[in-house]
C-alpha positions in Angstrom: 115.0 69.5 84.3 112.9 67.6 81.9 110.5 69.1 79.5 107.7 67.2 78.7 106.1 67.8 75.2 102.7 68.7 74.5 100.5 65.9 73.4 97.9 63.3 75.1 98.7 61.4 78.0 96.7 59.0 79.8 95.1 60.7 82.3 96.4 60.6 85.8 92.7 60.7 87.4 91.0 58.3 85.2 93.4 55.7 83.4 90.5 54.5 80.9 91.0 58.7 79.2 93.8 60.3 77.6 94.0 64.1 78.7 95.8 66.9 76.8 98.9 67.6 78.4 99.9 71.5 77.0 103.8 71.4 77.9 103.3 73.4 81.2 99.5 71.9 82.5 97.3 69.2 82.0 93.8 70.9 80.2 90.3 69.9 80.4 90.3 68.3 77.2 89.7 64.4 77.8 89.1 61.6 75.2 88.5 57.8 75.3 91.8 56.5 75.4 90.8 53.7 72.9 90.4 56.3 70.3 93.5 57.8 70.7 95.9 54.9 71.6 98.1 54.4 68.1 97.6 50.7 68.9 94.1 50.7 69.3 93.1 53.0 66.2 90.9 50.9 63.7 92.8 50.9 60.2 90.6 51.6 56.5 89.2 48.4 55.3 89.4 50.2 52.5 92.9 47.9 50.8 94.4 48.8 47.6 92.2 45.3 46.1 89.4 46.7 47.2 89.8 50.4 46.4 90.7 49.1 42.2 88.0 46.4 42.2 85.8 49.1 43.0 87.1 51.5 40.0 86.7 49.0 38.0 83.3 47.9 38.9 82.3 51.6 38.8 84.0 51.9 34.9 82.4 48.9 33.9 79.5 50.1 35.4 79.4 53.5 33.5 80.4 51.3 30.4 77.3 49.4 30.6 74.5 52.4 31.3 75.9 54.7 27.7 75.7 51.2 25.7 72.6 50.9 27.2 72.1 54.5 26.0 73.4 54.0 22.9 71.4 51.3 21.8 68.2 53.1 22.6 69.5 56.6 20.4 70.9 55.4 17.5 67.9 53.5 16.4 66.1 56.4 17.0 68.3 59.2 15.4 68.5 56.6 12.6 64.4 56.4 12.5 64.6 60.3 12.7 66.8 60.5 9.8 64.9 58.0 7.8 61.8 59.5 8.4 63.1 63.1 7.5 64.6 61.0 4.1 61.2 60.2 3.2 59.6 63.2 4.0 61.9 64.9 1.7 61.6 62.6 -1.4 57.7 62.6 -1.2 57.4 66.2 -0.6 59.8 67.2 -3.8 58.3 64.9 -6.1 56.5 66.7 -9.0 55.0 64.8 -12.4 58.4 66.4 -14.2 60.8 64.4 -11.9 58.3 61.6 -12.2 58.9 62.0 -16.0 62.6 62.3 -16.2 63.1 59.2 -14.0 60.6 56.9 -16.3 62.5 58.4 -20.0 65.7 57.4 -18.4 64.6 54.1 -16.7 63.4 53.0 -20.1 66.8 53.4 -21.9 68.2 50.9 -19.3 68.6 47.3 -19.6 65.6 47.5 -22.6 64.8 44.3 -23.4 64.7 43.3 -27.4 61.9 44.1 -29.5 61.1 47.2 -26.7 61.3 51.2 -28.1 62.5 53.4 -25.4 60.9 56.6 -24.1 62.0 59.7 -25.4 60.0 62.1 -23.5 56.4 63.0 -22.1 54.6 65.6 -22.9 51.7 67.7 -20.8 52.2 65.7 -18.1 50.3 66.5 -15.4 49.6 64.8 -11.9 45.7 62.9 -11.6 46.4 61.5 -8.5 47.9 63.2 -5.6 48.8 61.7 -2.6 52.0 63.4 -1.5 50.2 65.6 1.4 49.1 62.1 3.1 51.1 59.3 2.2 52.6 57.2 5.1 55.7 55.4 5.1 54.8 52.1 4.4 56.3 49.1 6.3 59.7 47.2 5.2 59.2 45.6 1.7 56.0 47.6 0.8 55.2 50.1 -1.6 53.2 53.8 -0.7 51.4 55.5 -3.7 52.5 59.2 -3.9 51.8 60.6 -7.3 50.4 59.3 -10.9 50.8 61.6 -13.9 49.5 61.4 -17.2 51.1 63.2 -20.9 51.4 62.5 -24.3 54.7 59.9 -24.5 57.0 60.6 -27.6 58.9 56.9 -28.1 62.3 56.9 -29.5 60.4 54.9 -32.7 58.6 58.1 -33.3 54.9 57.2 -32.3 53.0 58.9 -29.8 50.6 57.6 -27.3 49.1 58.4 -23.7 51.1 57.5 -20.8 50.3 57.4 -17.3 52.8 56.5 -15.2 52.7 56.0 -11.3 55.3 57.0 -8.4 55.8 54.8 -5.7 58.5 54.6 -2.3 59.4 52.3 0.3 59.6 52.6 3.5 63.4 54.1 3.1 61.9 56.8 0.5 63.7 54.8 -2.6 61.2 55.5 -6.3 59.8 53.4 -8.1 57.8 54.2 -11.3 55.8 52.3 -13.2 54.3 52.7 -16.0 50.0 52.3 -15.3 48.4 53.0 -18.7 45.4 51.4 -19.4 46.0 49.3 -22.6 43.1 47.2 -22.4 41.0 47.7 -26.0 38.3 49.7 -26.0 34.6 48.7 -27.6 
């Protein structure tokens, strides 16, 4: 006595289906037998080439869109910070800063025949812009403060002294020194 296994068979009433054989009786379960011949089954075009070139393609892909990002944020996180930087240094500034930069400015690099400052009394700010000053473009100077005191010089003569706070567009100082020295009539 043979067995036969279960499985599909083609099917003895319609050679173009397979029918489920169940190891005792043939079932009501048909299919096209060109989807279930072994021979006929349609492989993956899906080869191993194709599968990394499309790994790749999706990496480099993925690469490209956070350089993309990149590119965009940092200048911006940079801007942010360098706007924040400048915020900072014209906020703080007060005519005693202003002051303390000028006295030690003047004790560098003098040139002959020039007296340091030694200090600055009563200074005090006559022009205030550090509420409303914009950053000003690359290579120009904003106005933020001018102050005005009695200057002690290292020679021991006195005079009046304005001097005059200035940043770039990075918040760096500069001071200068604005008094009026034009003779009076």
């Amino acid at each position: 006595m043979t067995t036969t296994q279960p499985g599909w068979y083609p099917d003895p009433q319609n050679p173009a289906t397979m029918r489920w054989f169940d190891g005792t009786q043939w079932t009501a379960h048909v299919a096209s037998a060109a989807t279930l011949d072994p021979r006929t089954v349609q492989r993956s075009s899906w080869s191993t080439t194709k599968i990394v070139v499309t790994v790749v393609a999706v990496v480099v892909g993925v690469l490209v869109v956070l350089g993309v990002l990149a590119a965009i944020a940092i200048p911006v996180f940079l801007n942010q910070a360098n706007t924040e930087g400048f915020r900072t240094s014209v906020e703080g500034a007060t005519c005693e800063q202003v002051v303390a930069e000028a006295v030690e400015l003047s004790h560098r690099d003098l040139p002959d025949g020039y007296v340091a400052l030694a200090s600055v009394t009563d200074a005090h700010a006559v022009t205030d812009d550090r509420g409303t000053v914009q950053r000003p473009a690359t290579g120009e100077l904003a106005h933020v403060l001018t102050c005005e005191g009695t200057g002690q010089w290292e020679d021991g003569t006195s005079s009046a002294i304005r001097l005059s706070l200035s940043v770039d567009s990075a918040g760096r100082h500069t001071i200068a020194d604005t008094t009026d020295t034009s003779p009076t009539t």
